[in-house]
N, C-alpha and C positions, 0 to 999 in steps of 0.2 A: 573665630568661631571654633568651640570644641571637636574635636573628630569625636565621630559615635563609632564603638567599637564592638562587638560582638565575642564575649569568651568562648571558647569550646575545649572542654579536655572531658574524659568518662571520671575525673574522678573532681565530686563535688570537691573537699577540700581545696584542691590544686585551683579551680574556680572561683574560691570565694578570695583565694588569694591570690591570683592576678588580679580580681578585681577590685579587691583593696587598695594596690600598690597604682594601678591605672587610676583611681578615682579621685587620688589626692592628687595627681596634677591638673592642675585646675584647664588644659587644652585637650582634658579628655574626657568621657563620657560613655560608659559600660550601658549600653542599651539593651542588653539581653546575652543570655548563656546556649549551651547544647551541652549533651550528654554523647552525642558521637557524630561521623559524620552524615546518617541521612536528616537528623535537627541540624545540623548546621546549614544544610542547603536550602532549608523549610525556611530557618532564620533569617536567613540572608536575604530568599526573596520578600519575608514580609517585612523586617526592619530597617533595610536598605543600608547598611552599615556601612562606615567611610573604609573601616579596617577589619579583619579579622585577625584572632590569634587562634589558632588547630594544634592540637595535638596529633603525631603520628597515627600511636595505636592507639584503637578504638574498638570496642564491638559496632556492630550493623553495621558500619562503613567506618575504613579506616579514613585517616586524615588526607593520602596522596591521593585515592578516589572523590573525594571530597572536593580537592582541589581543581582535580581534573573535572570537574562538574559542573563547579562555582566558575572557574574560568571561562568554559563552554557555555555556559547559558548566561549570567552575569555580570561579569567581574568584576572583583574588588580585592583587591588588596591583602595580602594575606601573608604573615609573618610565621612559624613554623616554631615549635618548640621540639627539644631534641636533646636526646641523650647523647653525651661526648662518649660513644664507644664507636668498636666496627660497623655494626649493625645500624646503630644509631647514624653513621656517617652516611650506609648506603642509602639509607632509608629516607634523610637529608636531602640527598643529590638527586633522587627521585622525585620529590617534593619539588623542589626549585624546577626542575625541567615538566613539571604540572602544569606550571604558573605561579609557584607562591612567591614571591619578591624576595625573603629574607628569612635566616630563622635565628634562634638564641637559646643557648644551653638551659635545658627543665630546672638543670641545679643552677638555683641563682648566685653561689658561690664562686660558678664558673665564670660568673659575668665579670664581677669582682669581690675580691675578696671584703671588702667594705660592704655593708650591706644596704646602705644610704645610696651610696655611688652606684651602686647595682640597680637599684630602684632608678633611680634617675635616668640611669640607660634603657633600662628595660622601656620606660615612658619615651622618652627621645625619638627613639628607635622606632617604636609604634607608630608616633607622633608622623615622624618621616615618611614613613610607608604610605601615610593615610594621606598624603598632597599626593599619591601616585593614581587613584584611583578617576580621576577624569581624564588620565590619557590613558588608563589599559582598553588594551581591545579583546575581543574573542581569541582566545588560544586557540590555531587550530588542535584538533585530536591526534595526536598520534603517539606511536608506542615509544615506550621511555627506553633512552641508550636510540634513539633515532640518529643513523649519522647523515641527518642533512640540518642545514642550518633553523636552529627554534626562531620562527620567525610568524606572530600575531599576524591573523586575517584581518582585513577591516576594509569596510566601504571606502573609507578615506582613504587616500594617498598619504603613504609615510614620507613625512621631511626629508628630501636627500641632503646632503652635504654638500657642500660647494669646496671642492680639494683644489690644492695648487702642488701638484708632486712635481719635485727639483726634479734635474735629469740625473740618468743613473749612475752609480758608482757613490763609494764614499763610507761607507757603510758597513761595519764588521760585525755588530752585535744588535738584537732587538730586545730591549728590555720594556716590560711591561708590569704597572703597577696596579691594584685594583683592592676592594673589601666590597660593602655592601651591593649585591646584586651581580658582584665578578664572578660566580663560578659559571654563567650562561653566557655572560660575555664575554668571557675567554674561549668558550666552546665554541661561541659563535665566530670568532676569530681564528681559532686555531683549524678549525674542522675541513676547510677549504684549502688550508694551504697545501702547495703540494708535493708531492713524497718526493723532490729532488728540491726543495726548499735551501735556499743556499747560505746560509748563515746560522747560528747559531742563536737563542732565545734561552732567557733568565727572562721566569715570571715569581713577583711577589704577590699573594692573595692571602689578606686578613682571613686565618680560619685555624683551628682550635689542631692542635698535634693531630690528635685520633682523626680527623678526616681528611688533611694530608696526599696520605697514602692511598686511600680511595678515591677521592678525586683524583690523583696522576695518573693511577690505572684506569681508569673512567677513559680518561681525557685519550691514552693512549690506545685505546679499545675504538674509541672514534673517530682518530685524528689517521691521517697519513703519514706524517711525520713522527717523530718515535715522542715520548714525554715518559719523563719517571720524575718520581720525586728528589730531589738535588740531594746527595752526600756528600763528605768533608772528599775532598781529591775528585769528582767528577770532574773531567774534562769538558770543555765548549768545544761543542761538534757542530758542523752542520749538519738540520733537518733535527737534531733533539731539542726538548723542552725543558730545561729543570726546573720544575716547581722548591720553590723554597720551602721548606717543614716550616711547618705549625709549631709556635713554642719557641725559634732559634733563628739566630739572624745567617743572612747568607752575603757573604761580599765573594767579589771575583778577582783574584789576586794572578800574577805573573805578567805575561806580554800576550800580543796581538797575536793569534798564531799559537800559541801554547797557554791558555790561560785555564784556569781552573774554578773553582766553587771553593770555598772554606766556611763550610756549617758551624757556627762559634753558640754559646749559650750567652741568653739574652742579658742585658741587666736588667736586675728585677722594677727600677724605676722608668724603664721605657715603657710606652704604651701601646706599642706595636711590635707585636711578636708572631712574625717579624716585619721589619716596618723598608717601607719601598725608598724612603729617603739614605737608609743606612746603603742598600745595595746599587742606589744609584750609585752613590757617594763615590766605593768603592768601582765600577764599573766605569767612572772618567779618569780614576789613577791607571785604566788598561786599555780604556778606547775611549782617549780625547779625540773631540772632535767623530768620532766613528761611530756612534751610538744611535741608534731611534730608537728613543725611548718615549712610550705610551704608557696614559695614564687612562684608566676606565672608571666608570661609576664606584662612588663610592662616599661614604659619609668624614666628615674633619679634611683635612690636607697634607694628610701625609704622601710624601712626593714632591712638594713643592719645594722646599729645599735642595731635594737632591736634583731636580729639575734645575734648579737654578744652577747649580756647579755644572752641570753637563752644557746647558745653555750659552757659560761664560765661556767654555771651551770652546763651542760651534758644532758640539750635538745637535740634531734635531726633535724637539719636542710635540709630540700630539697627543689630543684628548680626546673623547667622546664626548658630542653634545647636549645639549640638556635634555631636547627631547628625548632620547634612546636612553639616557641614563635613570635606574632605579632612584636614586641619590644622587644630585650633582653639586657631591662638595668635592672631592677630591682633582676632580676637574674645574670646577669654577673656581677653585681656588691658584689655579698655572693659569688660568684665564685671567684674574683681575689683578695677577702678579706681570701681565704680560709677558708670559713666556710660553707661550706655544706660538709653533708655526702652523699649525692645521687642526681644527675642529671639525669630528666626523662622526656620522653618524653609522652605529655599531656595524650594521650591516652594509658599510662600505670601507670597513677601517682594513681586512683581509686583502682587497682587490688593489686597496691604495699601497697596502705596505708592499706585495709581490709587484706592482709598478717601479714603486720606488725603489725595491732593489735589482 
């Protein structure tokens, strides 16, 4: 069955052309527009849409209020369009910690440079959000840059996870891979751990250069433990986080004990910039066997490779489950490769990895 989707931007144009580009796939279905966000909330209760796509800014209600609404009274599903700049970035991260599941560069060039191929993402991606909508629940309300864990209200009891944590020791490095729906499930991970946190963390997260840098100070502004964005020669410390940039691959190069980051520029035919399989890769050449490496929500399999190197060493692999995942490819795909030792759900994956070390 088609998802029914809902457009919303202020400007007619940009409207008529998302819903051009959605109508030609035949799993989709444009059931109504908005001009800003207080039609979009109007829309939403009357049309009952599988998906939404918001624009930020808006007159009479911007897009993050919007969100904040639609999740509190209704929810559905909600994908985020956005300008690759600063502003654009903060604006993003704000959005996502609303409720909206995912967003995707306003210039469709960003997406790819192929214009075919863009279109096709653009639709995917939609397409994906809109099977999320009969497990979201009521977000609760609260103020954006909250440092306690984003965690949905619901009558129902959430899934727990059923974990088997080894006993301690063994363990030098925690690397974590993620894209769609990762920038809250890293938050939601990181945010609890605590300021004497004793190992060091290399996180990969599919996300465009320009927001990078705003997500690591975000994350840093929330977290207890330190997090900046990775440069070429940072060291692994314990209690820091180095987010990988946007745009540029990150491996970990030297030994156990002294190792470092080396930020290198992508090749232009990889598809992951940067991609959680390259910095696995590199991170069992410095901690065989030493590794917990988690993989979180996210759309394709990138990871599962480097997953498997680490694996054949005697790293330890975990994912997040389908429930709690935006997307579960990037994880069901170390799942149907058989290579994870523990499937967790998000809001038990922090308490399990501080167990386990």
């Amino acid at each position: 069955m088609a998802a029914r989707v809902l457009v919303v931007d202020d400007s007619g144009f940009f409207r008529r052309r998302v819903k051009e580009i959605l109508e030609e796939d035949p799993m989709l279905t444009v059931v109504g527009d908005a001009a800003n966000g207080q039609e979009a909330i109007e829309k939403a209760l009357e049309l009952k849409p599988d998906v939404i796509t918001m624009d930020i800014e808006m007159p009479v209600m911007d897009g993050i209020k919007a969100t904040q609404k639609i999740m509190a009274i209704n929810p559905i599903p909600i994908v985020m369009f956005s300008s690759l700049t600063t502003e654009g970035a903060k604006a993003t991260l704000d959005a996502l910690e609303a409720g909206a599941l995912d967003f995707l560069p306003k210039r469709f060039e960003d997406i790819s440079e192929d214009r075919e191929e863009a279109k096709k993402l653009l639709c995917k991606r939609v397409y994906a959000i809109a099977q999320k909508k009969h497990t979201l629940r009521k977000i609760v309300p609260a103020a954006i840059t909250s440092t306690a864990v984003i965690k949905p209200s619901s009558a129902t009891p959430v899934k727990r996870s059923t974990v088997t944590i080894k006993k301690s020791g063994g363990i030098d490095l925690v690397a974590i891979g993620t894209s769609t729906g990762g920038p809250l499930a890293l938050q939601n991970v990181l945010v609890n751990l605590p300021a004497d946190f004793s190992k060091p963390i290399v996180m990969i997260q599919h996300m465009p250069a320009t927001f990078t840098p705003a997500f690591a100070k975000r994350l840093d502004q929330l977290c207890k433990i330190s997090v900046k964005e990775a440069e070429d020669g940072d060291q692994l410390k314990p209690g820091l986080a180095l987010l990988a940039p946007g745009g540029k691959q990150m491996l970990v190069e030297g030994r156990a004990g002294n190792a470092v980051v080396r930020i290198i520029d992508s090749e232009p035919s990889l598809t992951y910039k940067p991609s959680v399989d390259i910095t696995f890769r590199s991170v069992n050449n410095v901690f065989p066997a030493k590794t917990l490496a988690i993989v979180l929500t996210g759309m394709g399999a990138d990871g599962r490779e480097g997953a498997r190197v680490l694996k054949a060493q005697g790293s330890e692999i975990w994912v997040q489950n389908e429930e709690s995942c935006v997307v579960y490819g990037m994880p069901a795909a170390i799942v149907d490769a058989g290579l994870a030792d523990n499937i967790l759900d998000i809001y038990d994956v922090t308490q399990a990895i501080v167990k386990r070390i």
